[in-house]
C-alpha positions as CSV (number, residue, x, y, z in Angstrom):
1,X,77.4,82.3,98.2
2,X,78.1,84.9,96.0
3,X,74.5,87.1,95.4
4,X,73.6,87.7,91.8
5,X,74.1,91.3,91.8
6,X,77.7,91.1,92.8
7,X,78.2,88.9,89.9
8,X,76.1,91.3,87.5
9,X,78.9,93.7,88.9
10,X,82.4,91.3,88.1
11,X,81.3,90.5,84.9
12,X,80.5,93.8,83.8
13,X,83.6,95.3,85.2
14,X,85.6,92.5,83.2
15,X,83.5,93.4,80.3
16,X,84.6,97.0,80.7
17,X,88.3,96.7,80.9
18,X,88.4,94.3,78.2
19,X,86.3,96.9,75.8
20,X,89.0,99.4,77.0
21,X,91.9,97.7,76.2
22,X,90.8,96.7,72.4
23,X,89.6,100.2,71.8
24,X,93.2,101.9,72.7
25,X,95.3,98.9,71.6
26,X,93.2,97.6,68.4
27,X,90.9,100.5,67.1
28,X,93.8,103.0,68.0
29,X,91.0,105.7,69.8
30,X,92.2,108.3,71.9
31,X,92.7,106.9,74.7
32,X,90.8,109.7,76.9
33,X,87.7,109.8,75.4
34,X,87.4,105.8,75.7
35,X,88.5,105.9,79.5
36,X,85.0,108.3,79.4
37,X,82.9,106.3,77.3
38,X,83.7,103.1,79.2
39,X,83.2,104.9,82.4
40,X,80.0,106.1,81.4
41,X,78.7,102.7,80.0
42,X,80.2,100.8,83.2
43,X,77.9,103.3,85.5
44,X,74.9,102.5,83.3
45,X,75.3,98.8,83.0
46,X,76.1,98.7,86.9
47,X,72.7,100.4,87.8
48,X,74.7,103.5,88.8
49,X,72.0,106.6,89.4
50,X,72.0,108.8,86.2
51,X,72.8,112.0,88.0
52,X,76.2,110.8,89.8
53,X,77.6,109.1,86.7
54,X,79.4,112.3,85.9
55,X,80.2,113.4,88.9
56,X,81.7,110.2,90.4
57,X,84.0,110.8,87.1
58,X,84.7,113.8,87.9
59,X,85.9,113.5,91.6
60,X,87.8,110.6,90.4
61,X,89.8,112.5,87.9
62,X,89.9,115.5,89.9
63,X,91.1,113.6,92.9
64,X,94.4,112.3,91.1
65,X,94.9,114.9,88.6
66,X,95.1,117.3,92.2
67,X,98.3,115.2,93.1
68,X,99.4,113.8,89.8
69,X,99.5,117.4,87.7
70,X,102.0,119.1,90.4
71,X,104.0,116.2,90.8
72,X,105.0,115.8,86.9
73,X,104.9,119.6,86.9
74,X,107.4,120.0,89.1
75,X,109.8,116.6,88.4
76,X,109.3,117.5,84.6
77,X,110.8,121.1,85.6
78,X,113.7,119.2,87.3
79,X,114.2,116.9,84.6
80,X,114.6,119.8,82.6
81,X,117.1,121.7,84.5
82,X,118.8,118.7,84.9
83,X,118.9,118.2,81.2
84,X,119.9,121.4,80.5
85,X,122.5,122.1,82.8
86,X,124.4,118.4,81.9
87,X,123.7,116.9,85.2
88,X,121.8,114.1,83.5
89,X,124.8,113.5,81.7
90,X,127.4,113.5,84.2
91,X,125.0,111.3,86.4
92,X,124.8,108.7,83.2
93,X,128.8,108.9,82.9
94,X,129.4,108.1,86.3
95,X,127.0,105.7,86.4
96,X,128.5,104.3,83.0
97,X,131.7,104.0,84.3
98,X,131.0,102.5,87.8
99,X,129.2,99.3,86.2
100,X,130.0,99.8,82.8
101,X,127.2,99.4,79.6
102,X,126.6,95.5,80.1
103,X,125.7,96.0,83.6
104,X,124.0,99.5,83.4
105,X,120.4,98.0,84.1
106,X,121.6,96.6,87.9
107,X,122.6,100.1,88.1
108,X,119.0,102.0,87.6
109,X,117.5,99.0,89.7
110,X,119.7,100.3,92.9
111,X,118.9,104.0,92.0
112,X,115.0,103.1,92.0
113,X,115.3,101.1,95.0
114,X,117.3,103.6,97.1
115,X,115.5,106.6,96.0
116,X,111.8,105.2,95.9
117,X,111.9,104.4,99.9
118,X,110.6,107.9,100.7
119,X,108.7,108.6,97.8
120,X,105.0,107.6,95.9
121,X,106.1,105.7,92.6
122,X,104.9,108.9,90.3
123,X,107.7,111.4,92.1
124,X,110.5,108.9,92.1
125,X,109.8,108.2,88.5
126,X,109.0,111.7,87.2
127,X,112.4,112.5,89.1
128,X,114.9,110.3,87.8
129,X,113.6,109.7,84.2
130,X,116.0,111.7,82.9
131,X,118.7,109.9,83.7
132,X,116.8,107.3,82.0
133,X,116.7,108.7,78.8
134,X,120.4,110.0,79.2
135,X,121.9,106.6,80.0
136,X,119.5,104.8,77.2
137,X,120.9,107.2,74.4
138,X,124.5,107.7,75.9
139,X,125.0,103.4,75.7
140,X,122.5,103.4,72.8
141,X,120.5,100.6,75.0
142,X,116.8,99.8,75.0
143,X,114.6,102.0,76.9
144,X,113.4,99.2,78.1
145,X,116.3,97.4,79.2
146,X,117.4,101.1,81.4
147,X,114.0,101.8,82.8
148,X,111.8,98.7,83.6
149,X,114.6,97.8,86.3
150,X,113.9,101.2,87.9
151,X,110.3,101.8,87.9
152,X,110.7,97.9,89.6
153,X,112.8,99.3,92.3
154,X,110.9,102.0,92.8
155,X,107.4,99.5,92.5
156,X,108.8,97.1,95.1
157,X,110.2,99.8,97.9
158,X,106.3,101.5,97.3
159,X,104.2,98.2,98.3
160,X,106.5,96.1,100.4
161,X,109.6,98.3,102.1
162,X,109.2,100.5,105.2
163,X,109.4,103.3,105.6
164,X,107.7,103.8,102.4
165,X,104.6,105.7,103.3
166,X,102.6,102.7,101.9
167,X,104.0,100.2,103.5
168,X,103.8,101.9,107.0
169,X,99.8,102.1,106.9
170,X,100.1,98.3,106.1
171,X,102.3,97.8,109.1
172,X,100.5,100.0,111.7
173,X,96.9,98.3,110.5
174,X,98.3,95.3,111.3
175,X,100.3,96.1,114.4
176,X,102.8,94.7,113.3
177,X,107.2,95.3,114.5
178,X,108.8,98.1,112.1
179,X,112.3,96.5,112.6
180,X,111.1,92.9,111.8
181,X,108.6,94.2,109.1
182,X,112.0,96.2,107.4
183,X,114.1,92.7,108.0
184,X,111.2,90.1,106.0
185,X,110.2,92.8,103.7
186,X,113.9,93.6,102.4
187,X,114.7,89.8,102.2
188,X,111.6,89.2,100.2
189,X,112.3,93.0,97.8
190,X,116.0,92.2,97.2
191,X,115.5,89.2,94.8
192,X,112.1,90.1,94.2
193,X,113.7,93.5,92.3
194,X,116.4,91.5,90.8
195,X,113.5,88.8,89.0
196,X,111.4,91.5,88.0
197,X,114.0,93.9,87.1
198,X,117.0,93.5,85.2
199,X,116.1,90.0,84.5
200,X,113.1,90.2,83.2
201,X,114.3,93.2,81.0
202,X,116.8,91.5,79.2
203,X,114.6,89.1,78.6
204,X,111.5,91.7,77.0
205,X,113.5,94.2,75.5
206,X,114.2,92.3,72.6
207,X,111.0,91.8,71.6
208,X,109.6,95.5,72.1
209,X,110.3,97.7,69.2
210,X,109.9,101.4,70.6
211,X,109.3,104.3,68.1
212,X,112.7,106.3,67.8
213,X,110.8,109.6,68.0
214,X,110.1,109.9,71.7
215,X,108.1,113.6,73.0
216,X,108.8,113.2,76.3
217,X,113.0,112.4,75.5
218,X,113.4,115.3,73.1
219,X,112.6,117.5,76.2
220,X,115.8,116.5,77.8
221,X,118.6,117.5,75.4
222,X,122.1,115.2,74.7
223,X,125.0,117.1,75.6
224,X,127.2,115.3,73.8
225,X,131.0,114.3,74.5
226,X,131.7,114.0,77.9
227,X,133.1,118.1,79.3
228,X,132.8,120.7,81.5
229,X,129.5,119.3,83.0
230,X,128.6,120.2,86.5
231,X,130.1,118.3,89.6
232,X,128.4,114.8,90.0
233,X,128.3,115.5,93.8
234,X,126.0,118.9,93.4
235,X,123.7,117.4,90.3
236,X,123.4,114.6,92.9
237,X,122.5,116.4,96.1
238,X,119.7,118.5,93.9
239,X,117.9,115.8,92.8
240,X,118.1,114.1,96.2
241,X,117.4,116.9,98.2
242,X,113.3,116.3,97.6
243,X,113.8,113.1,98.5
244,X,115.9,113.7,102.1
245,X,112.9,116.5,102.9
246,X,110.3,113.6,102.2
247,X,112.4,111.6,104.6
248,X,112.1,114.6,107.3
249,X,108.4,114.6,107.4
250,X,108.4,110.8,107.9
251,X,110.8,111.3,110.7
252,X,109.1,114.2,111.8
253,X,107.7,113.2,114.8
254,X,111.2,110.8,115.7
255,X,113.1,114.4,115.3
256,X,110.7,117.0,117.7
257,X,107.4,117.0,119.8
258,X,103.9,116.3,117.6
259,X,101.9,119.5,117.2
260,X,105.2,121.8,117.7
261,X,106.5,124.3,115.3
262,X,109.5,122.5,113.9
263,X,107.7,119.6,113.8
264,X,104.7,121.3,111.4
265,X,107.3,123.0,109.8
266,X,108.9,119.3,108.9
267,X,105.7,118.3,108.1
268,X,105.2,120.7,105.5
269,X,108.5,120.8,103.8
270,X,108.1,116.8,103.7
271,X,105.0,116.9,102.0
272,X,105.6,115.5,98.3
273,X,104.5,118.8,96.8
274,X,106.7,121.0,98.9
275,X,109.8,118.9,99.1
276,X,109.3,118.8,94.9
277,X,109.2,122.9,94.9
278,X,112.2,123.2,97.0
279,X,114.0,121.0,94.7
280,X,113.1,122.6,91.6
281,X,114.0,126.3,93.2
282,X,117.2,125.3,94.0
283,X,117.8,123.7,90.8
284,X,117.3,127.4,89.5
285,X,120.5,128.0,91.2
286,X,122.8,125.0,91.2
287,X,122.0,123.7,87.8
288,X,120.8,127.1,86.0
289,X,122.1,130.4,87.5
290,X,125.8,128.2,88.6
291,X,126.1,126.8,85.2
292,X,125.2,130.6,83.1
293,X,121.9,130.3,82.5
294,X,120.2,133.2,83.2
295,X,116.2,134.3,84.1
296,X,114.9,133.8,80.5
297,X,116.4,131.0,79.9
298,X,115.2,129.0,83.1
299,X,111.9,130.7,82.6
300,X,111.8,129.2,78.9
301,X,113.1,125.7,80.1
302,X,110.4,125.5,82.8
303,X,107.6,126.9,80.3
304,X,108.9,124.7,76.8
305,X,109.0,121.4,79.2
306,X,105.2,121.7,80.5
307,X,103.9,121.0,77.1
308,X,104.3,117.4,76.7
309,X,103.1,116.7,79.8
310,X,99.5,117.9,79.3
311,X,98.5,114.4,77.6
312,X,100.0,112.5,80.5
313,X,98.3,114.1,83.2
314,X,94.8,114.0,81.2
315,X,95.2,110.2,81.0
316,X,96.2,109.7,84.6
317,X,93.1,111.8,85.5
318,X,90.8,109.9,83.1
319,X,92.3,106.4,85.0
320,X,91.4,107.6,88.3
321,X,87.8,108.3,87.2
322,X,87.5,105.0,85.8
323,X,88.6,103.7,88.8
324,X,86.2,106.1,91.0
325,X,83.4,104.5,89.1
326,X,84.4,100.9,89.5
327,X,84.3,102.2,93.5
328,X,80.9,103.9,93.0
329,X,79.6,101.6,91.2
330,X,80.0,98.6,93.8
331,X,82.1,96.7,92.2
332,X,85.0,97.2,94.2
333,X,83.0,96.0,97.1
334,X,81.8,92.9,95.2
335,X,85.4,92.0,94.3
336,X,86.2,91.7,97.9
337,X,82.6,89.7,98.9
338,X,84.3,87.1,96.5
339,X,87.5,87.2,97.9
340,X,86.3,86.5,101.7
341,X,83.9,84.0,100.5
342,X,87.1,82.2,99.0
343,X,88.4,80.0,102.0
344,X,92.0,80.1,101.9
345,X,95.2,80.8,104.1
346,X,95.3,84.0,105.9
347,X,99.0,85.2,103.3
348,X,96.6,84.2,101.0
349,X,93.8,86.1,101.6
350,X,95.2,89.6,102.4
351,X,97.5,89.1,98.9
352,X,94.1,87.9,96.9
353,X,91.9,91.4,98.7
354,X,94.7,93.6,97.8
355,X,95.1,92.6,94.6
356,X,91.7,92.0,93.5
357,X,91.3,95.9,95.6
358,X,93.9,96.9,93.2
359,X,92.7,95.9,89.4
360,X,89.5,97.6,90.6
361,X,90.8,101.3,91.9
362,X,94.6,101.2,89.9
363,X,95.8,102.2,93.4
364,X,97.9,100.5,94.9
365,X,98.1,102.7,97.9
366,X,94.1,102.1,98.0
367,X,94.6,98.4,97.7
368,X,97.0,97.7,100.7
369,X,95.4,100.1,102.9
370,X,91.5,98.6,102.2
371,X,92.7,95.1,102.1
372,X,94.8,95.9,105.4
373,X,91.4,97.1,107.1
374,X,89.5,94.3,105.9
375,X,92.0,91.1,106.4
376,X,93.7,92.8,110.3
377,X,90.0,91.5,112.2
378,X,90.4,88.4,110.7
379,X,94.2,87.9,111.4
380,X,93.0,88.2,115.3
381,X,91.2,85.0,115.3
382,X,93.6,82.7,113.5
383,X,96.4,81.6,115.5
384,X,99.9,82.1,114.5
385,X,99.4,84.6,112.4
386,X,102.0,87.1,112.2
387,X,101.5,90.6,111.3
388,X,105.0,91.7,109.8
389,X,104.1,88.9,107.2
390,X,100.7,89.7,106.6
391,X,101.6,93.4,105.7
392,X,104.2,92.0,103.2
393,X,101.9,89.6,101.5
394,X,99.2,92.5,101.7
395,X,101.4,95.3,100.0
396,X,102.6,91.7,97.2
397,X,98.9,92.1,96.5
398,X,98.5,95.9,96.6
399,X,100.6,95.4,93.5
400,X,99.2,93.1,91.6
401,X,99.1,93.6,87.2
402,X,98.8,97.8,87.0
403,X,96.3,98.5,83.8
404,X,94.5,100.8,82.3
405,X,92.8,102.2,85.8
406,X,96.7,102.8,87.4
407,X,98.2,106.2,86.6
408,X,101.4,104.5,86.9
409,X,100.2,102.7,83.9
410,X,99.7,106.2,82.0
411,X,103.2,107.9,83.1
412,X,105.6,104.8,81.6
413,X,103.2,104.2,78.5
414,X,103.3,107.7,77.6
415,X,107.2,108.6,78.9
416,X,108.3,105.3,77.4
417,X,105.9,106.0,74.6
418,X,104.9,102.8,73.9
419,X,101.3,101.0,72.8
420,X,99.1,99.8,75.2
421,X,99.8,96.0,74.7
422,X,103.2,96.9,75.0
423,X,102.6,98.9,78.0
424,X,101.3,95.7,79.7
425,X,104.4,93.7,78.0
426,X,106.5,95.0,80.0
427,X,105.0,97.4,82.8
428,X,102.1,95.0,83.8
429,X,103.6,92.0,83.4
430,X,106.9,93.2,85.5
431,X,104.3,94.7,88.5
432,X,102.9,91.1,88.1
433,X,106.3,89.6,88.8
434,X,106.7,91.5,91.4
435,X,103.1,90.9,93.0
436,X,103.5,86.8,92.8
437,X,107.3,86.2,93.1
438,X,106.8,88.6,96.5
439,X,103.9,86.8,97.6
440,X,105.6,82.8,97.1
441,X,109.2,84.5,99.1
442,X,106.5,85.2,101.9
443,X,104.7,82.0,102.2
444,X,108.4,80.8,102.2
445,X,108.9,82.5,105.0
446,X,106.3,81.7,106.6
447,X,107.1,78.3,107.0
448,X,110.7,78.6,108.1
């Protein structure tokens, strides 16, 4: 049986989020100051001890903001010298005429896919927005229709494809095979991707009408005709070169001996922070000093681009204190006391943890890697379980309808720069896709 307290919890929680959503999306507040507010009244009502109501705020905001602030620092800084220099551009035209206009959405689904393997969600999509906002202006196309199939790739490489950092907690939790995990999890992303992509894209974009004056897309200018832009080849190899360092430190400990010098040193230059700095340096050079910019112009394109993304940090901070309280406050725990009372197949079960996990914290990183710790002792008493599955219907869950808790919620409501029910529209409802359609492929194969 569920105890009373733990249901005092759920349905102030639900209260909570609900009062959120109608303050931002109805009363139009700022959307900070009522990510506070409900913070503050969800400690109270939760029984949370006066003097660590603002503190648990504060280590949650601190806590993301720490990552989140360098990350869109340093990818905005990118974007910018991308912008700048044309490489946007040239990356759009070749991209344009490879799969031409009609098909230009399949195209950012690959890119998100191939390039969010190695990296968290918020560097893939703080890397490759530009090109977003290049191609949606250059085929005058919905933002919409160019971008929700790449944050989807990049979504369903972060919860259910190894190597993805993510994914490989899931799978060494669960002790589970890395080739066979790779093998189920890519049959399960591919059409996964595809439903929650492009298709359901064409389907929303229709029916979201985005305000023409977009902050974050007047950052990254429009060159124009197509003309001397830099050579698709070196705008390419910049903005991949963060990801292939990311891919070192994975391999790290594959490529020299643990604890050794070139292996710390791979370590380092794969972190997400480092591998982001390298990037932008040697943008300097390829895409600023090569194309005759010279050091007050970068300097002014890495100050002017900052700006706009002050608000955007702020509100990815302010979600990850929300969801610090919702941890502090013991409701995270009392969401998963309801999903263990809750008899139901093992799949089942680690998607229903992780995703309960995950509308409590906004992390899906959190998510999988709680719901793995909890649901991997039980997996060991029921025969015929089988870990590479359970690590794929985990990381489904881990997924699971991104609100107003997820930073990734934040970053494509405020890039997009679109309203809070339109946010959920398109983002949450296409994470949602993802989350179920992933977890029914699984049960499929599960049975086969």
């Amino acid at each position: 049986m569920i105890d009373h307290h733990a249901m005092v919890l759920l349905v102030s929680a639900s209260v909570a989020v609900i009062t959120l959503i109608l303050l931002i999306a109805v009363c139009k507040l700022n959307p900070f100051i009522v990510l506070f507010l409900t913070s503050l009244g969800l400690a109270m009502a939760t029984g949370m001890p006066m003097h660590a109501i603002v503190q648990s705020f504060e280590a949650g905001l601190s806590g993301t903001m720490g990552h989140i602030a360098i990350v869109v620092a340093l990818g905005t800084m990118l974007g910018k010298m991308m912008a700048e220099s044309g490489g946007a551009d040239r990356i759009a035209y070749t991209l344009i005429h490879l799969f031409g206009e009609k098909r230009i959405h399949w195209a950012m689904m690959v890119i998100g896919f191939v390039v969010g393997l190695p990296v968290f969600f918020e560097v893939g999509f703080v890397l490759l927005i530009p090109i977003v906002f290049t191609v949606a202006r250059r085929t005058r196309t919905s933002l919409i229709l160019v971008g929700l199939p790449l944050v989807a790739g990049l979504s369903v490489v972060h919860g259910l494809v190894p190597p993805h950092p993510a994914a490989l907690v899931a799978v060494s939790i669960y002790n589970a095979d890395m080739g066979r995990t790779i093998f189920y999890a890519l049959l399960v992303a591919i059409p996964t991707v595809v439903i929650a992509g492009p298709l359901y894209a064409k389907f929303i974009a229709p029916k979201i009408h985005l305000d023409l004056d977009n902050p974050m897309a007047a950052e990254f200018v429009d060159h124009g005709e197509e003309r001397s832009l830099p050579g698709f080849g070196l705008t390419l190899a910049t903005i991949l070169l963060p990801v292939i360092l990311m891919l070192l430190g994975s391999w790290a400990d594959t490529l020299s001996s643990p604890k050794s010098a070139w292996n710390n040193a791979l370590h380092l230059l794969g972190n997400a922070d480092i591998s982001l700095l390298v990037g932008v340096l040697v943008s300097f050079i390829t895409l600023g000093k090569m194309r005759g910019f010279n050091r007050e112009s970068i300097l002014k394109f890495s100050n002017e681009c900052l700006a706009p993304t002050a608000t955007i940090t702020l509100l990815v901070g302010a979600g990850g204190g929300f969801g610090r309280i919702l941890q502090d406050s013991g409701v995270s725990q009392a969401i998963v006391q309801v999903a263990l009372h809750a008899h139901v197949p093992i799949l089942i079960l680690a998607w229903t943890v992780a995703a309960l996990i995950r509308l409590s914290t906004g992390s899906a990183t959190v998510a999988m890697t709680t719901a793995a710790g909890i649901v991997a002792p039980i997996a060991l008493h029921i025969p015929g379980a089988r870990p590479e599955l359970l690590a794929i219907a985990t990381g489904a869950g881990s997924l699971f309808f991104s609100h107003v808790n997820d930073g990734g919620f934040w970053l494509v409501k405020e890039y997009f720069n679109m309203s809070v029910a339109d946010t959920i529209k398109t983002w949450s409802v296409c994470e949602t896709i993802i989350s179920v359609v992933a977890l029914l492929l699984t049960l499929a194969l599960s049975v086969a």
